[in-house]
N, C-alpha and C positions, 0 to 999 in steps of 0.2 A: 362488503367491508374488507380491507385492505390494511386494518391498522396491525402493526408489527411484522408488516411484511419488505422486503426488501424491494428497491424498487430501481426502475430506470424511465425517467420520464424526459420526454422528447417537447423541449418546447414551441411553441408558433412563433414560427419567422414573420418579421413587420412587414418585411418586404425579400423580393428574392436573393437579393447582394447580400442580405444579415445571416451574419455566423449560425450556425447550428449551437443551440446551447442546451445543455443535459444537464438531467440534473438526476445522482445517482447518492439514495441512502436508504433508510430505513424511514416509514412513514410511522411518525406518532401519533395524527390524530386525523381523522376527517369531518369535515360537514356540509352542510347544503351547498355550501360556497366553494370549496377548496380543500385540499389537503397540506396538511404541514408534515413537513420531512427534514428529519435530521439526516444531513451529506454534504457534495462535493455539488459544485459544478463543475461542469467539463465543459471542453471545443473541441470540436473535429476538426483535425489538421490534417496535411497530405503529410505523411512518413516518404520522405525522401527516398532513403536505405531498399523499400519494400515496395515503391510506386504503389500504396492505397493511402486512405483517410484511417485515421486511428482518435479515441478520445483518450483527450490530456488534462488534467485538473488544473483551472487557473488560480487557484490557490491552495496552500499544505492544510489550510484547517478545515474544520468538521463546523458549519452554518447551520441554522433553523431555518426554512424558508417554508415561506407558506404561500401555495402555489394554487391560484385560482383555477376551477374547471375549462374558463373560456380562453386560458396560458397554454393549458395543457393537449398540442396536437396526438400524442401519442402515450401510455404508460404500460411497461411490462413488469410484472413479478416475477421475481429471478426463483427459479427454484435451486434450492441445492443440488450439485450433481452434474447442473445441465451446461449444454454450451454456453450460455449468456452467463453461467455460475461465472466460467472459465475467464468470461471474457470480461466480465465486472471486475474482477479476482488481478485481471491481469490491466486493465484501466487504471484502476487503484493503486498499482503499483508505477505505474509510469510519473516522471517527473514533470514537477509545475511549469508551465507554459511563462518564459519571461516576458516583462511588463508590454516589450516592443512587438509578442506573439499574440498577444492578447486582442481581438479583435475587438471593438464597442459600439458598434453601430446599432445595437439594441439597449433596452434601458434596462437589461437584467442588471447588469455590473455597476 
């Protein structure tokens, strides 16, 4: 059980070209099916400035999404403290990806 825990869950790509899409909050509820999470989705973008990937939030608001087990290739629980703390912390503060950064070629968006 996982509920009220904070979370970073790693979606499945449809195919190899689709965006990397994440999806980073606080899960409220789970069941046989999926987990529902109040948060952000992100994309991984290259950061020019620093030559890596970093994730950016494609929109300012806080969503419900309810995320099926068979969506979900990867999920971590951030613990307080830890590097991923750091690195949720510091996600969350980076600015929304404009409409034209936005990649779509999955049906998340």
């Amino acid at each position: 059980m996982i509920k009220g825990e904070r979370v970073r869950i790693i979606c499945v790509k449809l195919h190899k070209e689709a965006p990397l899409h994440i999806i980073r909050g606080q899960v409220l509820d789970e069941d046989r099916v999926g987990i529902k999470v109040s948060g952000r989705c992100f994309q991984q973008v290259m950061d020019r400035s620093a030559d890596k990937t970093i994730e950016k939030p494609i929109d300012a608001e806080t969503k419900v999404f309810f995320i099926p087990f068979s969506s979900i290739k990867f999920c971590e629980v951030i613990l307080e403290g830890t590097r991923s703390d750091i690195i949720d912390r510091r996600a969350k503060r980076e600015g929304v990806l404009h409409k034209a950064e936005i990649k779509k070629e999955e049906g998340v968006l």
